[in-house]
C-alpha positions, -999 to 999 in steps of 0.1 A, spaced: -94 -219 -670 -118 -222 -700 -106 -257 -712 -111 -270 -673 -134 -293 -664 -164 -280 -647 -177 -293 -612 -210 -288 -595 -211 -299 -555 -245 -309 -539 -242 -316 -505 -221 -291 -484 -222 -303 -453 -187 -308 -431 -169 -328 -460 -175 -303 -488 -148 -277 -474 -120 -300 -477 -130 -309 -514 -134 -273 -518 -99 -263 -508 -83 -287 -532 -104 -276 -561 -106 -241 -558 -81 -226 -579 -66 -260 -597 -55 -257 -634 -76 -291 -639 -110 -282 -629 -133 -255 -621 -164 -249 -596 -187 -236 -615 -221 -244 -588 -232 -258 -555 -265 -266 -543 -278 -281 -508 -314 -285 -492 -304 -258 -472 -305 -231 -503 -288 -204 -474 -260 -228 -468 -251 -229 -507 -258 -191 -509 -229 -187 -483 -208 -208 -501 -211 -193 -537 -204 -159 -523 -170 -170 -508 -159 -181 -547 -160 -155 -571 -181 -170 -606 -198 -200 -582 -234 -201 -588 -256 -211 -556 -282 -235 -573 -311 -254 -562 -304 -295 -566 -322 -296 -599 -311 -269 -616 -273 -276 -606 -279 -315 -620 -296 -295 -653 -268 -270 -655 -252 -267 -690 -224 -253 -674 -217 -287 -651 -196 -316 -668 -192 -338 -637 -214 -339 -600 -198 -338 -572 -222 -361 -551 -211 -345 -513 -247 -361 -501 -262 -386 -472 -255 -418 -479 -295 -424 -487 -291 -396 -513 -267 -412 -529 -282 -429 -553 -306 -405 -559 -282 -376 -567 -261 -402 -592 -289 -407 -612 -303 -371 -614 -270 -364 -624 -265 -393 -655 -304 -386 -666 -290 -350 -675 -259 -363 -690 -233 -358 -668 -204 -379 -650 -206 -385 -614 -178 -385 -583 -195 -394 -551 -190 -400 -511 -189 -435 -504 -205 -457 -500 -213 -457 -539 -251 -463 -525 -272 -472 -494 -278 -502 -511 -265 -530 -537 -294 -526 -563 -292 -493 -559 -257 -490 -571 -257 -513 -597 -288 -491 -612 -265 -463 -611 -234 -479 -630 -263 -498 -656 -272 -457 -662 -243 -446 -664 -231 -472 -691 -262 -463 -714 -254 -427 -709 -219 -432 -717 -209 -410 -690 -186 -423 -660 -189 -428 -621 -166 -424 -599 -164 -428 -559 -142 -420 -529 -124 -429 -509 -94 -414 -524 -70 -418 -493 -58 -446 -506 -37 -431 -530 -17 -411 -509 18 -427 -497 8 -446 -472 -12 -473 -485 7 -470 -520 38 -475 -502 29 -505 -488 17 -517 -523 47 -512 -541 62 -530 -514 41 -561 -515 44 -560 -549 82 -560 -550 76 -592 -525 91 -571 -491 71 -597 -476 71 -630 -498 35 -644 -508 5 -627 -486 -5 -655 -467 -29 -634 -450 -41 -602 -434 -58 -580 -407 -78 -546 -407 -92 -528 -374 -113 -501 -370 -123 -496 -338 -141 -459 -326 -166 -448 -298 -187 -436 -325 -191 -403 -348 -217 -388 -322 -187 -375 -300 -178 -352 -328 -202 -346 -351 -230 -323 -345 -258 -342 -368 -241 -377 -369 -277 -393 -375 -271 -409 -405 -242 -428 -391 -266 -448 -374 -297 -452 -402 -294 -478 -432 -266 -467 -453 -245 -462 -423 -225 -482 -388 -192 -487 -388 -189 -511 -418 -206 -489 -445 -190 -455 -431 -151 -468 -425 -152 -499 -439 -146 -485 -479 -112 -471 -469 -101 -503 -456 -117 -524 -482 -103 -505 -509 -68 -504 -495 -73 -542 -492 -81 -544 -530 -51 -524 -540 -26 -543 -513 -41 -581 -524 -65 -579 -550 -106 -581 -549 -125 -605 -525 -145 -640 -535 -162 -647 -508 -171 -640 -472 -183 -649 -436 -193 -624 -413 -207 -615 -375 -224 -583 -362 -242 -567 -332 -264 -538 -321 -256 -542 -282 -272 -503 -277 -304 -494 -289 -294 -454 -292 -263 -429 -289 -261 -393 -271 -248 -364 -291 -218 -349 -278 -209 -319 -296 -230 -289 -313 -261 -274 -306 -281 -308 -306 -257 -318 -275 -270 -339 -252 -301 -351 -275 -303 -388 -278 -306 -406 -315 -319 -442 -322 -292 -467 -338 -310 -489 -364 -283 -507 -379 -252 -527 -364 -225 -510 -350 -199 -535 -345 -195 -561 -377 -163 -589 -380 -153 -613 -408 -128 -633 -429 -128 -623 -465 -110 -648 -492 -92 -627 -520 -94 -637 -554 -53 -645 -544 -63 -670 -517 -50 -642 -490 -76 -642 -457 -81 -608 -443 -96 -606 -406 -121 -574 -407 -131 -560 -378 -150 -523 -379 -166 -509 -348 -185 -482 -332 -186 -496 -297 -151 -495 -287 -127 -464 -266 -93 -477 -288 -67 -501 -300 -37 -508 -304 -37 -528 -331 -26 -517 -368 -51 -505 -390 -37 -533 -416 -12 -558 -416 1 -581 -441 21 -612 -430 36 -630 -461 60 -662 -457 92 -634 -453 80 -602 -437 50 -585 -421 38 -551 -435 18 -527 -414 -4 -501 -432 -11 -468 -418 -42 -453 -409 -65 -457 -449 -82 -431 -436 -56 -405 -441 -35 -401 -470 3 -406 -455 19 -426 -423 47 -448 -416 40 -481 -435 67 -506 -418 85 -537 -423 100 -565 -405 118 -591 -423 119 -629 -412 148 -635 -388 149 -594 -386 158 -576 -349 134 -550 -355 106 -527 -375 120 -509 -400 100 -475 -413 99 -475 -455 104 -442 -475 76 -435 -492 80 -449 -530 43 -444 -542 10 -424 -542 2 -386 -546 24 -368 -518 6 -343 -496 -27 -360 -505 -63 -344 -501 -94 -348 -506 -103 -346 -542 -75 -360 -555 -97 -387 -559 -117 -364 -583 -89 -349 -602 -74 -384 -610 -110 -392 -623 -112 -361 -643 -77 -365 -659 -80 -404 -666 -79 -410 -698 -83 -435 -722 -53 -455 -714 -60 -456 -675 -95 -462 -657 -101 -439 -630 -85 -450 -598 -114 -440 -575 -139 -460 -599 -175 -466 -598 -169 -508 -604 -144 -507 -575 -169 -489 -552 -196 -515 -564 -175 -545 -553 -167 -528 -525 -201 -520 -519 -211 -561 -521 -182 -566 -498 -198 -548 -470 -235 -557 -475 -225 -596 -484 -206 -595 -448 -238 -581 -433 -260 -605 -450 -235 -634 -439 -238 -618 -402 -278 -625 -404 -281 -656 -422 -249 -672 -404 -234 -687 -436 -208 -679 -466 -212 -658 -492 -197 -660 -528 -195 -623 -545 -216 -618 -579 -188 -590 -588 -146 -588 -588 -128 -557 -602 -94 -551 -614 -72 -541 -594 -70 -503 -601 -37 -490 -619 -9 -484 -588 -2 -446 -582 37 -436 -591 56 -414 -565 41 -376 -575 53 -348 -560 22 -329 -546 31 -299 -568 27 -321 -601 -9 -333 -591 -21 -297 -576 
């Protein structure tokens, strides 16, 4: 383990147990410190793994003993964390969104440039099987030319199950900037990055109740949109219908579809790693379920991280900082269309990040 790249997690809130169970113990990396406001919290989770240092924030980000951050914060810490971590020379792997705001991240990847260190950003769902199924797919032209494209999102809202679901609901947060990077980011991979954009929103209740925990019951003010819709135009000419909400029970529609002139494609759920991606053929009886042919099988989170940290200099990270950035415009360029009612052209693109080959999930873990 001496030659393995060494990780140090701030933020260890509900998220940071799932990372932890994918890097503990890998051949790639190693934890070597955590931090979190809550100093008992990180105390609790050093003790659990043997040579883990429990860390304030600022002596983790200063830690000679850290090569890369693990940025597990708020969304409004984002930022903030990211450039703690590239003042002291070291890389970066956030949460998504990249940062609570556009200016914000692009003064995190300017940093990081004059540093020389690198940023990377979830979400790395979308290189499990499901949605790199349905690439490879698209890309062996299942489907003819995308002529266009749908993603839906639709949830009664994080308060039902999380115990401090606040932030879901303060600047940084909603439905768009929580859920809509999986989606987005599946979208760049399945048709390529977005030009432009016109969007619509609405904030139809002023506060949720709390549902779970021992803040159940207590009532919490929403201050930014919960419901936002809007066509994108990809680079490709493809239209994708984008619809993420926090004010609906269900649906039944498919997290993604692509409709091309000789098939439709739906996606599974970008918000997990595998599902049925399925075709249907033009002049075809009936859906037909693909094998899975692409992605990292058995996917969890952190793979994400451990692509990042492996990357070298023949491949760009997967789970990049530019395709969190255009991602990033994406979402606050449909919410600025929502409020000034007009189209927006995007300032950034991205390439589309390098496919993921079918890999057995004991050749990645």
């Amino acid at each position: 383990m001496g030659d393995a790249h060494r990780i140090g997690v701030v933020g260890l809130g509900v998220i940071s147990r799932a990372y932890l169970d994918t890097l503990v113990g890998h051949s790639a990396v190693r934890v070597t410190a955590v931090a979190d406001l809550d100093a008992s919290r990180s105390a609790a989770v050093a003790a659990e793994l043997p040579g883990v240092q429990a860390l304030s924030v600022e002596e983790l980000l200063n830690s000679p003993d850290v090569d890369t951050v693990l940025n597990l914060t708020v969304p409004a810490a984002h930022a903030e964390i990211a450039l703690g971590a590239i003042g002291h020379g070291k890389n970066v792997y956030g949460e998504k969104p990249l940062a609570a705001d556009l200016a914000e991240a692009h003064a995190v990847l300017e940093a990081a440039a004059k540093a020389d260190v690198r940023v990377g950003c979830a979400p790395d769902t979308v290189l499990g099987t499901g949605v790199q199924t349905a690439r490879a797919a698209v890309e062996a032209g299942s489907v003819g030319r995308p002529l266009f494209a749908s993603a839906v999102m639709v949830s009664p809202g994080h308060e039902r199950w999380h115990p401090h679901p606040d932030f879901y609901y303060t600047p940084g947060g909603g439905p768009l900037l929580d859920m809509g990077p999986y989606y987005l980011s599946s979208l760049v991979h399945l048709l390529g990055p977005v030009r432009a954009m016109i969007g619509a929103s609405s904030r139809l209740r002023s506060e949720r109740v709390i549902g779970s925990g021992p803040r159940a019951g207590e009532r919490i003010p929403v201050e930014v949109a919960s419901h936002v819709t809007g066509v994108l135009e990809h680079e490709g000419g493809t239209l994708t219908t984008i619809t993420t909400s926090f004010d609906g029970v269900a649906t039944t529609a498919a997290p993604i579809e692509i409709h091309g002139e000789t098939g439709t494609l739906t996606v599974p759920d970008p918000n997990n790693f595998e599902g049925e991606v399925r075709l249907l053929g033009l002049g075809e009886p009936e859906w037909r379920p693909l094998p899975p042919s692409a992605g990292y099988a058995g996917g969890t989170r952190g793979v994400g991280l451990l692509d990042f940290v492996t990357a070298d200099g023949q491949r760009a990270p997967r789970a990049s900082g530019e395709l969190a950035l255009h991602v990033l415009e994406t979402m606050t360029a449909l919410l600025r269309s929502s409020a000034e009612g007009r189209r927006i052209e995007l300032s950034t693109t991205v390439e589309r990040p390098a496919a993921v080959p079918l890999t057995p999930s004991e050749k990645w873990r």
